[in-house]
N, C-alpha and C positions, 0 to 999 in steps of 0.2 A: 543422555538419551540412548537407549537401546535401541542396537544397529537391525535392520530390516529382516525380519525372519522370511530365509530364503525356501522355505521350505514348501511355497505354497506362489514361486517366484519362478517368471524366466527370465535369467539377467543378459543384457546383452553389453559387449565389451566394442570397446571402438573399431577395434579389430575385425565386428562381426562377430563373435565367438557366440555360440549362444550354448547353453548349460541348460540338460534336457527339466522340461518342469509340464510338458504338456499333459504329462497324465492325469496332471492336478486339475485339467481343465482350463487354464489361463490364455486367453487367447495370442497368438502370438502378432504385437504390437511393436512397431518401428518410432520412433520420436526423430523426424527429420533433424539433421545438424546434434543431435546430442552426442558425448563423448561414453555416457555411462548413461547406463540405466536398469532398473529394477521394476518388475513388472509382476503386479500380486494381487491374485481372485480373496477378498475379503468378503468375508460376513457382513460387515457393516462401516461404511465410507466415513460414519461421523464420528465426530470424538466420542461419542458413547463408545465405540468400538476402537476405532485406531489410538485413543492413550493404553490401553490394553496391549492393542496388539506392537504399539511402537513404532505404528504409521504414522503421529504425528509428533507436535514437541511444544509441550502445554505453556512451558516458560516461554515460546512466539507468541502467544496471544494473552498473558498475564494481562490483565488492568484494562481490556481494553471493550470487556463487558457489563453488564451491569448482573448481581448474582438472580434478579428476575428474569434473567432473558429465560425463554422456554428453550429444553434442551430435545434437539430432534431426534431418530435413532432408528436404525433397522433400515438401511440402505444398503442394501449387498450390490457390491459391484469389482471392477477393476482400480487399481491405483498404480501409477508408475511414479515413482522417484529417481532422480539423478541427476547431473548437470550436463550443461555445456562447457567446449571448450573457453579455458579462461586461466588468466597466470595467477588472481591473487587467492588468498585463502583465510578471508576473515571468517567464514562460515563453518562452524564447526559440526554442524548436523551429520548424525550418523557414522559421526568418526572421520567422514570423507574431507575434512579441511579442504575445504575447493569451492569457489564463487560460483555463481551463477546455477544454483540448483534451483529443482524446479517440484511442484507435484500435479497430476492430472489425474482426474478421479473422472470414472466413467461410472451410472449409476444402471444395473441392466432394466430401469423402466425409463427409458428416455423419452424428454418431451420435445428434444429437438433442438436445444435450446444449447448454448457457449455460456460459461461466465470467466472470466478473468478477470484475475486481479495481481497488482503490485502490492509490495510489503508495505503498512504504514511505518513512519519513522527509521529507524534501521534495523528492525527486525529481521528477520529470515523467512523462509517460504510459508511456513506456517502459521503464520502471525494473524491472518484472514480464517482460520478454520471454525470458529465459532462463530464469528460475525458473518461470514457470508456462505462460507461452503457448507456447514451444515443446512443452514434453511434452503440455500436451492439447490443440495443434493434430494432433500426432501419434495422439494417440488420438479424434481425429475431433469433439473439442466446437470450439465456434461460441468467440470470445475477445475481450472487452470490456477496456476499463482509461480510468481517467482520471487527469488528473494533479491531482487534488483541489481545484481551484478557485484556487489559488494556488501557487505555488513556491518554492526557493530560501531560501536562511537569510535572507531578508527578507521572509518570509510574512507577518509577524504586523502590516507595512504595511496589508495588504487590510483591508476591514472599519472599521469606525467604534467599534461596543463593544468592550472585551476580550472574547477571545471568539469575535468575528465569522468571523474567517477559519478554525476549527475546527469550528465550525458549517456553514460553508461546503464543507467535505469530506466531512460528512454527507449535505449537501442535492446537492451533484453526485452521487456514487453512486448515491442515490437514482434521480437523471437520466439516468443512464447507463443503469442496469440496466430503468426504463420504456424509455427508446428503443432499448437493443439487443435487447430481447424483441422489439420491432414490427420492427425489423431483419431480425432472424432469419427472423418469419412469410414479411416480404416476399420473401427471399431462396428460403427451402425452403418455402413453402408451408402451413404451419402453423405453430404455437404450438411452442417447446423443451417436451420432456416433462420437463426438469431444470435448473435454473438454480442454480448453484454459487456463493456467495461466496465469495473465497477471497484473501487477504495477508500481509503481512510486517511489523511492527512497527506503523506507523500505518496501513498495510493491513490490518492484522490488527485492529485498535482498530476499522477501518469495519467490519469484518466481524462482528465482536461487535453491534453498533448496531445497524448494516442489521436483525439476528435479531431485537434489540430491538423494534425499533420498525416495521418493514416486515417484516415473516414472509411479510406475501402474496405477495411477489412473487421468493421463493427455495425452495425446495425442500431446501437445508441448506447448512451454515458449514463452510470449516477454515481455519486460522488458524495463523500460526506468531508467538509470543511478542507475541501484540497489545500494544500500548500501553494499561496501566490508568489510569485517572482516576476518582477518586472526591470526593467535597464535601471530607471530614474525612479524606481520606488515607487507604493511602496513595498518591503519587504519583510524578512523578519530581521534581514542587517540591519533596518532603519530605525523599527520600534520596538525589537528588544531591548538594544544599550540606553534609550533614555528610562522603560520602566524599569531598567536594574539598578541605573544611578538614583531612581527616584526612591526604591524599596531600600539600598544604603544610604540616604539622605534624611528616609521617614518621611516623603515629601508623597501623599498619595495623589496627590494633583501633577505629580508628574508622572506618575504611571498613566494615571486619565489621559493628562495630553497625547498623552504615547500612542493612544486608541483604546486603552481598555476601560469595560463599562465599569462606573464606580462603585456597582451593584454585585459583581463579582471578588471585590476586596475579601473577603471569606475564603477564598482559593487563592490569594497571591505568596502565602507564606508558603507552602506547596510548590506552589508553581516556581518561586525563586530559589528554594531548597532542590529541587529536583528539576526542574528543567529550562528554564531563562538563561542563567551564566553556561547550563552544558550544550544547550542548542546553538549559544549567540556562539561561544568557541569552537566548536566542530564546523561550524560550516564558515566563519571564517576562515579557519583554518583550509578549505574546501576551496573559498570561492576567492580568499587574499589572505594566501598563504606567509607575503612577508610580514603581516602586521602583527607586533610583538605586546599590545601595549593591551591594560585590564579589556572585563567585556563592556564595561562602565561608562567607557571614553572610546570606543569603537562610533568612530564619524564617517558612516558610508558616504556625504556628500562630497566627501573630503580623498574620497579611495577611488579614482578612477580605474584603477586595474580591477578592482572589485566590480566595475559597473560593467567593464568588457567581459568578465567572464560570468556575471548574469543574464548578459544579452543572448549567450550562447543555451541557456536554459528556459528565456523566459516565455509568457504565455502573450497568447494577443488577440484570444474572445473569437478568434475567427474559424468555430466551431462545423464541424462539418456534418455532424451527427448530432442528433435529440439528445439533449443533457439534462439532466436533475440535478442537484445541486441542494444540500440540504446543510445550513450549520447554525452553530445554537448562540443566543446573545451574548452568553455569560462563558464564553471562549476565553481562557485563560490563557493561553501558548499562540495562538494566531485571532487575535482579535477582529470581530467579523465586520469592524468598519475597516479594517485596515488590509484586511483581505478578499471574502467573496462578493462582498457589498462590491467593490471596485473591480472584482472579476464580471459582474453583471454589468459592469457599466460597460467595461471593454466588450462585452459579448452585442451591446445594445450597440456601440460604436462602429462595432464592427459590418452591421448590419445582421446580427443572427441572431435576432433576440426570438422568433420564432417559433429555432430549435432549442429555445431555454427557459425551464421550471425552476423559480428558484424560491426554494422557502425558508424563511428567516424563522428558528427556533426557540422561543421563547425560554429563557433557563437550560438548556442546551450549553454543556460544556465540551472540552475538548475531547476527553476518553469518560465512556459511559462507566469503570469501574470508581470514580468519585462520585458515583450518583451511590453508591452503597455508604459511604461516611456524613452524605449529606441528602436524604431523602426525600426531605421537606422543602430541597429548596434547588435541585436540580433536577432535570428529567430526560431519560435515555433519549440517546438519538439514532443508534444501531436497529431498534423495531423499525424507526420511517426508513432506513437505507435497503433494511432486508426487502421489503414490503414495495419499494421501490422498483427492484431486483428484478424479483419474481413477482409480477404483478398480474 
């Protein structure tokens, strides 16, 4: 990826240094607690514009649309790029090998409006630019994202407990969405009357959280097929390892039991090629780090250190903000009885059922780019999330 053309940037260094760029017109912008940052009057905020100009990084959001999405364009406004302080450097964006980067897109016709969002899966800051920044840069909200504190199928490096680096994607969002609020004031003048969370599988897990646990600082959630974790399951430690033993046994009735619809078998060679044994490993590896043994025979009821250190991330419906909630039947990576089905239950238990919309997507799979191999028999779910959004 081509590094940020500075030419059209006021960059500011930790030190304070700032490197003159005001001629260019860019207004001069602070990102509370950031270590670096880059600050650049663009033509146009959307990927129509920043793959061009090398504001954004198109292999973050690879696969994760459908090639029907409508593509927005002609958003002149501000972007700043850069991180916060942080030791690990899974992130390779822009040459800056440093975690915790971020990007905020300011659109000059604002409607007043915050969106944030966390990376889905282990992507980088970029990962939401099609699916969510473009459409509500186009409808006029202010647009946040971080790339969760760490990156990459070697996340579960960062951090010292099991645990740590997931905790860590909590606590940047967190970060993010205090310093793009002050952002914004500084930018337009005031305070957002609306501040949106808003992602995609473990973007969607932060978005859940964020409600949990920070309500004050959102105004409401939507969420597409978040990431569940709970102490005693289920999870996806639970019902990955038996659909992977069941896909090495030829047994599809145990992938079934596992939670997933039988109607979806057309996706599991896929899914087991690419992402079952690498999910079920990485995040073991994250959350029970001693356990040595295939992903096949991975027995979370049997890992108590595993259940302690899911306790420390998991969710409990006790939402404090209006949530949406959108995922599709035919879920191949988190099976939607084994995950938001049961997040709604917790929300109903909780007593907040309320604050929660939740609609179950008929043919609706995990990432909207396998609706292009399979047309006839899948169907996007990023239009309901956008459309959610900006409503």
């Amino acid at each position: 990826m081509r590094r940020l053309a500075l030419s059209v940037a006021v960059l500011f260094l930790a030190g304070g240094l700032t490197l003159p760029a005001e001629a260019h017109g860019c207004p001069r912008l602070r990102v509370p607690g950031a270590e670096y940052q880059v600050v650049a009057c663009l033509g146009d905020l959307t990927t129509a514009g920043t793959v061009a100009s090398g504001h954004t990084n198109p292999a973050d959001y690879a696969g994760l649309t459908h090639a029907g999405l409508p593509q927005q364009s002609g958003v002149p406004g501000v972007q700043i790029d850069g991180y916060f302080p942080d030791t690990s450097r899974t992130n390779t964006n822009h040459g800056w090998n440093h975690d915790s980067q971020y990007v905020i897109r300011l659109p000059e016709k604002w409607n007043g409006g915050l969106v944030v969002a966390g990376s889905p899966g282990v992507r980088a800051q970029y990962a939401n630019d099609r699916a969510i920044s473009d459409w509500v840069l186009a409808k006029g909200y202010a647009f946040a994202a971080t790339d969760k504190g760490n990156t990459g199928a070697n996340f579960f490096t960062d951090g010292v407990k099991p645990g740590d680096a997931i905790v860590e994607w909590n606590q940047r969002t967190t970060q993010l969405t205090r310093a793009a609020r002050a952002v914004v004031a500084q930018r337009y003048g005031r305070a957002p009357r609306e501040v949106v969370a808003a992602g995609i599988s473990n973007g969607g897990y932060l978005v859940r959280w964020q409600l949990e646990n920070h309500p004050e600082l959102y105004t409401r959630g939507v969420d597409l097929e978040g990431t569940l974790w709970t102490a005693k399951g289920p999870n996806l430690l639970n019902f990955l390892p038996p659909a992977i033993k069941g896909y090495e046994q030829q047994s599809p009735a145990q992938i079934v039991a596992a939670g997933f619809d039988p109607r979806s078998d057309f996706l599991w060679d896929y899914h087991y090629t690419v992402y079952w044994k690498l999910t079920q490993r990485i995040y073991a590896a994250e959350l029970d780090p001693t356990y040595t043994g295939t992903e096949a025979d991975y027995d979370y009821a049997s890992r108590p250190a595993a259940q302690q250190a899911v306790r420390r991330i998991a969710l409990t419906g006790k939402i404090g903000r209006p949530l949406t909630t959108f995922h599709g039947t035919l879920d191949s990576l988190l099976p939607i009885t084994q995950d938001s089905d049961v997040y709604a239950d917790l929300v109903r238990q909780a007593g907040r059922s309320r604050l929660f919309t939740y609609q179950r997507v008929e043919a609706g799979n995990h990432v909207d780019g396998l609706v292009n191999a399979h047309p006839d028999q899948l169907v996007p779910l990023v239009p309901l999330l956008q459309k959610a959004i900006a409503r």
